[in-house]
SEKEVO-253774 format. One record per residue (C-alpha): residue in one letter; x, y, z. Coordinates in steps of 0.25 Angstrom, whole numbers, plus 5000, padded with zeros to 4 digits. Each point is the difference from the previous one (the first is absolute). Last residue first. Layout:
AXYZ ...
***
This chain:
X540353245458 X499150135000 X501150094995 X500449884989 X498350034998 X500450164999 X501249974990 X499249914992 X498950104999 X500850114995 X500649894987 X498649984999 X499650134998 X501150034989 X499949884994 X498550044996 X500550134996 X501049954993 X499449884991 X500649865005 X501049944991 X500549905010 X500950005012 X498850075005 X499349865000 X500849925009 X500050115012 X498450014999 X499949845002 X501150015011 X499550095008 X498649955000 X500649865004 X500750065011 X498650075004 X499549895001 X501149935010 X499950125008 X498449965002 X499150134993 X499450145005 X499450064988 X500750104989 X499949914986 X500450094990 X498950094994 X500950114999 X500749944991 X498949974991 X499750135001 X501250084993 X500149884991 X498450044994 X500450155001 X501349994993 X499249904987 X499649864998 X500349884993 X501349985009 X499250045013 X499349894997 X500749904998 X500950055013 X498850005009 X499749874995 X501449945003 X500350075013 X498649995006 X499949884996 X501249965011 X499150065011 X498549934996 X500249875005 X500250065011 X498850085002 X499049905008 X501249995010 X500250135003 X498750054999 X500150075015 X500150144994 X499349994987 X501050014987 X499050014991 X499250125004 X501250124995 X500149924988 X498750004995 X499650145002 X501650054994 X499749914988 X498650094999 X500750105001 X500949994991 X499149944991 X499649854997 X499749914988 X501649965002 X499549855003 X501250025014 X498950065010 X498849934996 X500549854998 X500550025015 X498950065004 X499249884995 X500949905004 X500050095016 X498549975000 X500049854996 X501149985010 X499350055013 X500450135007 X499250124995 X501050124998 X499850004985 X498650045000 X500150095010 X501150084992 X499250004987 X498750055008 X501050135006 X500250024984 X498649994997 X499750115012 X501250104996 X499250004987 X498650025006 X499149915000 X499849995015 X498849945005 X499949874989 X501649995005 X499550015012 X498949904999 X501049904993 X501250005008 X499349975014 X499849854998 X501450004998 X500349935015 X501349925001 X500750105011 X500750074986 X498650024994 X499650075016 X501250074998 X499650044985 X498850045005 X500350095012 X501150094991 X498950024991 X499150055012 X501350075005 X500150074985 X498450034999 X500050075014 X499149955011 X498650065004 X499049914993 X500549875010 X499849854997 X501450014994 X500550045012 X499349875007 X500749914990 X501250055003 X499850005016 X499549855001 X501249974990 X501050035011 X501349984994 X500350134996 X501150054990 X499150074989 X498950065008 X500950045011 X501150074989 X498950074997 X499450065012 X501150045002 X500350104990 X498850065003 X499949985014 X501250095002 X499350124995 X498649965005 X500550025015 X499049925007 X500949905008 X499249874993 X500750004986 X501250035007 X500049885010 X499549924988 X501550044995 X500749965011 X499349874999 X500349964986 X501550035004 X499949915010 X499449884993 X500850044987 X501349955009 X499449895004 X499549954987 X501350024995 X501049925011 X499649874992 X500150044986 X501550045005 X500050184999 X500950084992 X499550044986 X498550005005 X500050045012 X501150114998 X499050074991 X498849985009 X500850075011 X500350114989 X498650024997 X499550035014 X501450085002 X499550114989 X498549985004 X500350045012 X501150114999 X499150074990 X498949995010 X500350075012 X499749945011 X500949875004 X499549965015 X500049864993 X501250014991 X500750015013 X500049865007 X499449914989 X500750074991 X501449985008 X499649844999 X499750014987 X501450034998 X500749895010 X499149924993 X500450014986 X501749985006 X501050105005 X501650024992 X499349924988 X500350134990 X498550004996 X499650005016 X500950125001 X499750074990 X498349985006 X500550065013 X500750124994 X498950034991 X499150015013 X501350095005 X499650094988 X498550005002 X500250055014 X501050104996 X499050064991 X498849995008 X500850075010 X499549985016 X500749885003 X499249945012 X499649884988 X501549975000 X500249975014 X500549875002 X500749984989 X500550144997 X500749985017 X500649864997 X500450054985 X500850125007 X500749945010 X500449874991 X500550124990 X499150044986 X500449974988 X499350094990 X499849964985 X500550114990 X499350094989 X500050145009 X498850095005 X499449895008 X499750125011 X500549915013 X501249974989 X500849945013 X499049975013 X501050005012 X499349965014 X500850105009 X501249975011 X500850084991 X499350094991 X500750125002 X501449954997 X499449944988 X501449964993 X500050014984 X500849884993 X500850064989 X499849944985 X498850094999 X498750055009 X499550145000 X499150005011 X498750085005 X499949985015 X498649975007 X499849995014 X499149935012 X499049934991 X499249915012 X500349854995 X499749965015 X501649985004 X500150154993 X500450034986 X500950064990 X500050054986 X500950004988 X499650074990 X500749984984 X500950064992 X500749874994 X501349984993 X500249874993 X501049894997 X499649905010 X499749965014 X499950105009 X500350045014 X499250065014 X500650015011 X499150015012 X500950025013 X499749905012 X501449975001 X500049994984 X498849944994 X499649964986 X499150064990 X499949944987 X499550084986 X500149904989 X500250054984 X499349954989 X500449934987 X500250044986 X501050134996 X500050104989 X498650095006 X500550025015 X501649985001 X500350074986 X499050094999 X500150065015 X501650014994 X499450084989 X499150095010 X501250055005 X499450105009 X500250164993 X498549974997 X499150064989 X500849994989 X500749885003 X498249944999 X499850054986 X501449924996 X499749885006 X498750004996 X500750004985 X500749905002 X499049905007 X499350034986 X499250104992 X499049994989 X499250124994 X498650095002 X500750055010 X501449995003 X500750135004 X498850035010 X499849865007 X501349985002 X500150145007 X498749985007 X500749895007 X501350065005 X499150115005 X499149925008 X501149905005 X500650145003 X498850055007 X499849875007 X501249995008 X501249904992 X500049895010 X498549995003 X499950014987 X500949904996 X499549915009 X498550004995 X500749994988 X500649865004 X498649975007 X499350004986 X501049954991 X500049885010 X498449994999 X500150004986 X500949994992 X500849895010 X498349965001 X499949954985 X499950084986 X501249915000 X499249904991 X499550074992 X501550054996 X500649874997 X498749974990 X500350124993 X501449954997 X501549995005 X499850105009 X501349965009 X500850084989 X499250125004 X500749985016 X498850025010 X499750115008 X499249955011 X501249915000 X499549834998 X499349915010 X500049864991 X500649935010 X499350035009 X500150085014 X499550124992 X498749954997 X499749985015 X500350155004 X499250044989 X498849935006 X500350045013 X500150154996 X498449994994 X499449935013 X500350055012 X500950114998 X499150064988 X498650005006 X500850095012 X500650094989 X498450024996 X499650045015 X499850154995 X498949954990 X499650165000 X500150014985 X501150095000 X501149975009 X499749855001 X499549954988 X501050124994 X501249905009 X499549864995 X499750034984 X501350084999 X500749895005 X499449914991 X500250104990 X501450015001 X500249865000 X499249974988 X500750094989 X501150045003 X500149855004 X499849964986 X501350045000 X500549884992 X499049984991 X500450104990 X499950175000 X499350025013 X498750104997 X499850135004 X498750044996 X499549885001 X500849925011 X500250105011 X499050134995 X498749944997 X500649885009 X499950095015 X498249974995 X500449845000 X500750015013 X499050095007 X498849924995 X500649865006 X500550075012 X498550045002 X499649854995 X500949955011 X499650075011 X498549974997 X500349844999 X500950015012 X498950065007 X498849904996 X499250034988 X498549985000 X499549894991 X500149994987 X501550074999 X500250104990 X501449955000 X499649874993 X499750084987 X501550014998 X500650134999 X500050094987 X500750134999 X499550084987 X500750144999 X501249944996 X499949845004 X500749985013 X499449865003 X499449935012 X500149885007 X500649924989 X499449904993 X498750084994 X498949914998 X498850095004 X500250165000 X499850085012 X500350134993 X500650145003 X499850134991 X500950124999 X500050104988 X500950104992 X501249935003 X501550065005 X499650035013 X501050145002 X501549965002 X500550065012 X499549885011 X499650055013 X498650074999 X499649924987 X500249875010 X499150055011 X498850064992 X500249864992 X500149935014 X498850065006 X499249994989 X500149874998 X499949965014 X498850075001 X499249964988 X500349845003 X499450065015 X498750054995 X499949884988 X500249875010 X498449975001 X499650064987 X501149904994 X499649905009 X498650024995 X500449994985 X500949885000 X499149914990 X500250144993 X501449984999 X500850125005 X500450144996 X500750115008 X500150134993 X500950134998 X499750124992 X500950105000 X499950145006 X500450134999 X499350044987 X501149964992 X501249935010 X501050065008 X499050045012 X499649875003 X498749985006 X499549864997 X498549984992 X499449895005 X499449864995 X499449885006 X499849874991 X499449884997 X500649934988 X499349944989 X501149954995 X501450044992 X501350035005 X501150054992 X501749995003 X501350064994 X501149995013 X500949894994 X500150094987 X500850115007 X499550135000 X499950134993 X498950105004 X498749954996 X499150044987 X498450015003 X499049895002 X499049994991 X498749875003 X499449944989 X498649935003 X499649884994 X498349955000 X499850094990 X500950105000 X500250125011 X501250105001 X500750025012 X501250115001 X501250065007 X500249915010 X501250025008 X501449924997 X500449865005 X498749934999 X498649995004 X498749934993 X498750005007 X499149884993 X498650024997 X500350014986 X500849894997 X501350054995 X500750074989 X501450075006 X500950094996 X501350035005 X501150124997 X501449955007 X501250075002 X501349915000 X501249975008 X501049914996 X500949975013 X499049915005 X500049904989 X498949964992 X500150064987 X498549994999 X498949924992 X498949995009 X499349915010 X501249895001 X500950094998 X499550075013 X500649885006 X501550015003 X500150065013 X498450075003 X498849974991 X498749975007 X499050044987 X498649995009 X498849934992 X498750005011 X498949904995 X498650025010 X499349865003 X499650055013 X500649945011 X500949904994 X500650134993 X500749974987 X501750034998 X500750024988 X501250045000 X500950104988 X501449935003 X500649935013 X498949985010 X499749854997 X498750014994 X500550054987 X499450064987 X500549994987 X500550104990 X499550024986 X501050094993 X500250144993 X501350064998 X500550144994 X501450055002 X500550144998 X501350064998 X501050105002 X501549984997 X499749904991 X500249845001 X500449894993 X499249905008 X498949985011 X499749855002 X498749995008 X500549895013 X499149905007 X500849894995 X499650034988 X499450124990 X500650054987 X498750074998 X499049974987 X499550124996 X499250155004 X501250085006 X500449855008 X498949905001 X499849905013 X498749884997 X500449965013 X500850055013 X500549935012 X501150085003 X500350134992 X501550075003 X500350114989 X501649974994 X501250054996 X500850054986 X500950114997 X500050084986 X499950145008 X500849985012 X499350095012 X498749954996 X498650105002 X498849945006 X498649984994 X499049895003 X498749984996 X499349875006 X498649934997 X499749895010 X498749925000 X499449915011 X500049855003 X498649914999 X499250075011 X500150124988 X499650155002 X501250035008 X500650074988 X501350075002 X500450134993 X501550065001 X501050114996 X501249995007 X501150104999 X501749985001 X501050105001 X501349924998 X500349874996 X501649954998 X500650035012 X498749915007 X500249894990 X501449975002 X499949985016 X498849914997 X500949914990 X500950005011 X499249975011 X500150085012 
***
């Protein structure tokens, strides 16, 4: 924690937010501020955060403003601050955004605040260990809707303005404070709860209205999952819901998937898919809403006292977010989702160097910066599974217990690893300390490896930890035969009963540990893995396969290969689409330009296969990885022919078609689909074109700084085309020097996707070298952390490659 932020939270106590925002303006929009909170050293000095503001005045005069700071001096033991200011709108996601529809001309202004931004909408102490309450009002055009963190209490009408009331919050930290504004589509309920006035509380789900008909389309089962996981989640947890309303949005330019905002959760508009979602799509967004609903009480009404436990925080409700999918929505596949494509990815970050504990040491935390950048897949999807283990350890009434206790004694407050610590070894007579230790205070992952003992299954780890885990065994034809739940240390653990048997270790994928199947064994899971009757084991022996390419013990083909046998007899969707993307993954990062074509030939065919086998669950998400990866123009250009095919395959056609040197196609779609998801898809077309004078105008396109977030991601994700690799050489060191320009005039968000943009396509070794070196060479310079942060990841995943 910093200390000039350590200082400020003793000091300030009991702090209350009294603000009006004017929207009115296209120019920049008005801020007035009242601030009262009560100083534990009367006489002492510190500081409101305000970034970007103009025309700033402190009680009515001149403020002693800078560097993004409001002097606060000689103070009382209570006081109140007054500030007004002109603040400017963003397009980048950071601060108050901006964002007009393509579809319909409509301007939609959404405050995305989160880490260290809200100061850059309001004046705050911006710290997550100052909590506040927050009174808003809003003038706004008056056509629009306009939601916040507390309930609407009152509208009243102007001339061409109205201003909307929201009542006073509970206390909560500054990063959480948002508004959205627009002329929102909406569908409204009223929630049974018994606690609450009246025994309801409104709840909502608001959209664009370009997005109105997939909003109407989605609305029955968007109203179902939320129910079921509010009813769910105010059954288990003590604390009541501590907001007075519930409202959900598909907001545009928000860069993370979705945000915990207190009785405002906003998701990016992209998740209100144009056309019709496919199954991991539909998994996700119901973990999505789970996750973000388990935040009202992990994260807002609890909150983590600094940066370092943002895992109390994230990795909680990320595995909140999987299992009430699963238990309450009736998403009861979601763990399955997870094994195939959320654990791998955190797998992968924890093989880097910048892998970090999931509890991380505060002096690591050097800034704001530092901690955006580990709200990564160790947070994540690491936290996520090492909790998963804990509860499968502990037994799920004490887990229960030891979390409602944390809950209960902190509320409204801060907390860290500590303190859970505490709330848990009240619950448990386990040693949930040393779980701690080895689980939360250590990096790396553990291998589970079976070997053979005169025919006896022995199975041994490699590591530090402990795992709880099932272990099950099979016949020759991958028939299951038994199941044996196994606690696993520094012991080997003899399967007497097994022997003979196929041996499948973490059969239920309740641990965080790669699987090292015996000769026997991977012979018999090779040959039979489509006869394996769990989607679940199935999905994690997938992953098993796809680590195994990644730690060059078997090659790309030998992968596609396996697919080619049993992805195609593959029925149930999650696992499909789940490996689908990984084989593309591994394409990509791991395959010669000489053996990709091949390679994208056969997984291109497995998924035509799909689209043709007449189950419309798997031909959803095949259906689009066809269109994107076939070489057969004929059938693209017939789909496009057709009035039955989805928006997201038709787009998913013409950027093919682009990438095949045809972009006769961009045009009349775009003039089809006007739709913000449809300008971006245009963008990616665009850049995908393979001649010179189309890649000069991405280029200048990408890296001018006129774009947004999402736009950059849109231009991005089409340059690299898959075959381009020559056309795009000249393009790889620039990456490096203009990327790093840019990112040095820009802010978190803009470094965050400019990494993400880095250059992923099959290339010569001897390209790749040069790639390498090029990034190697400029983060021994002053690159901006976020930035140097992704690159430093995608130097270990390309020395990974080489």
């Amino acid at each position: 924690m910093l200390p000039e932020a350590r200082e400020r939270a003793v000091l300030l106590t009991d702090v209350h937010t009294q603000l009006h925002l004017d929207l009115t303006s296209t120019e920049d929009f008005g801020v007035e501020a009242t601030i009262s909170f009560g100083c534990t050293q009367p006489g002492a000095s510190t500081f409101l955060e305000l970034n970007g503001g103009t025309d700033v005045t402190l009680d009515g005069g001149p403020a002693s403003y800078s560097d993004g700071r409001i002097a606060l001096t000689d103070l009382a033991a209570s006081n109140t601050v007054r500030v007004t200011a002109r603040m400017p709108y963003v397009t980048d996601g950071d601060g108050m955004t901006v964002t007009i529809d393509p579809a319909d001309g409509e301007r939609y202004v959404c405050a995305h605040t989160s880490m260290d931004i809200a100061q850059k909408v309001v004046p705050c102490f911006d710290q997550p260990d100052i909590k506040s309450t927050f009174t808003l009002t809003v003038t706004a055009p008056s056509h629009w809707t306009v939601l916040g963190n507390g309930p609407l209490e009152g509208r009243t009408a102007g001339e061409s303005s109205d201003t909307w009331t929201f009542g006073t919050t509970p206390p909560f930290s500054s990063y959480l404070f948002t508004l959205v504004g627009g002329p929102w589509v909406s569908v409204t309920w009223d929630e049974p709860y018994a606690p609450a006035p009246g025994g309801t509380l409104p709840f909502g789900w608001h959209a664009r209205a370009s997005q109105g008909r997939e909003l109407q389309r989605d609305a029955d089962e968007l109203k179902r999952i939320t129910s079921a996981c509010f009813q769910h989640y105010t059954t288990i947890f003590e604390p009541e819901y501590p907001y007075a309303d519930y409202q959900q949005v598909f907001a545009p330019g928000l860069n993370w998937g979705a945000m915990e905002f207190p009785g405002c959760v906003v998701f990016r508009d992209q998740a209100l898919t144009q056309g019709t979602p496919t199954e991991l799509e539909r998994e996700w967004l119901a973990s999505t809403i789970a996750h973000e609903m388990a935040h009202m009480w992990f994260g807002d009404l609890v909150t983590m006292k600094w940066w370092e436990d943002s895992w109390l925080n994230e990795s909680f409700a990320d595995f909140m977010g999987y299992d009430v999918a699963g238990v309450a929505a009736g998403y009861t596949d979601a763990w399955t989702s997870a094994a195939i494509t959320r654990k791998p990815a955190g797998y992968r970050a924890d093989r880097r160097r910048s892998t970090h504990p999931i509890a991380e040491d505060t002096d690591k935390i050097v800034d704001v910066d530092t901690a955006f950048a580990n709200f990564d897949m160790i947070t994540y999807a690491k936290g996520n599974a090492a909790l998963s283990q804990l509860g499968h350890w502990l037994g799920d009434e004490d887990f229960l217990a030891g979390v409602n206790k944390h809950l209960t004694a902190h509320a409204f407050g801060n907390a860290d690893l500590a303190a859970f610590l505490d709330s848990l070894d009240s619950a448990t007579d386990k040693d949930v300390r040393g779980w701690a230790e080895a689980w939360l205070r250590s990096t790396g992952f553990d291998t589970l490896q079976v070997t053979r003992d005169d025919g006896v299954p022995v199975l041994t780890r490699e590591g530090s930890r402990s795992h709880r885990i099932t272990v099950s065994a099979y016949d020759d034809a991958m028939r299951l035969v038994d199941s044996r739940d196994v606690h696993l240390g520094d012991e080997p653990v003899r399967l007497e009963d097994f022997a003979g048997r196929v041996v499948v270790p973490n059969s239920g994928d309740e641990t965080f540990a790669v699987i090292r199947p015996d000769e026997q064994s991977w012979a018999a899971i090779t040959g039979g893995l489509s006869s394996i009757e769990s989607q679940l084991t199935r999905a994690m022996l997938w992953w098993t396969a796809v680590d195994l390419c990644e730690s060059q013990v078997v090659p790309v083909g030998d992968v596609v290969a396996l697919a080619d046998t049993h992805l195609r007899p593959e029925t149930h969707p999650l696992v499909f689409e789940g490996v689908m993307r990984a084989l593309q993954s591994i394409t990509r990062r791991y395959a010669s330009p000489e053996e990709a074509a091949g390679h994208l030939a056969v997984i291109a065919d497995i998924a035509r296969g799909a689209v043709e086998g007449g189950d419309p669950a798997l031909a959803a998400g095949a259906s689009r990885v066809l269109a994107r990866i076939s070489a057969d123009r004929d059938f693209l250009v017939d789909w496009l022919g057709r009035d039955d095919v989805d928006q997201n395959v038709r787009w998913a056609a013409v950027q093919r078609l682009a990438e095949l040197g045809d972009d006769s196609w961009i045009g009349p779609e775009e003039q089809r689909d006007k739709s913000v998801s449809g300008h971006h898809a245009a963008l990616a077309a665009r850049a995908v074109v393979p001649t010179p004078d189309a890649k000069a105008a991405a280029w200048a396109q990408l890296m001018g700084g006129e774009l947004g977030s999402h736009e950059f991601d849109a231009v991005g994700s089409g340059f690299w085309g898959w075959d381009q690799a020559d056309l795009v050489r000249p393009y790889l060191e620039r990456y490096v020097t203009d990327g790093l320009a840019l990112a040095r005039r820009s802010g978190q968000a803009m470094g965050d996707v400019i990494g993400d943009a880095f250059p992923l396509l099959p290339l010569p070794v001897d390209v790749r070298r040069e790639l390498r070196t090029a990034v190697a060479a400029a983060l021994e310079g002053d690159v901006p952390t976020v930035l140097a942060r992704s690159w430093n990841d995608s130097l270990d995943d390309l020395d990974r490659t080489l």
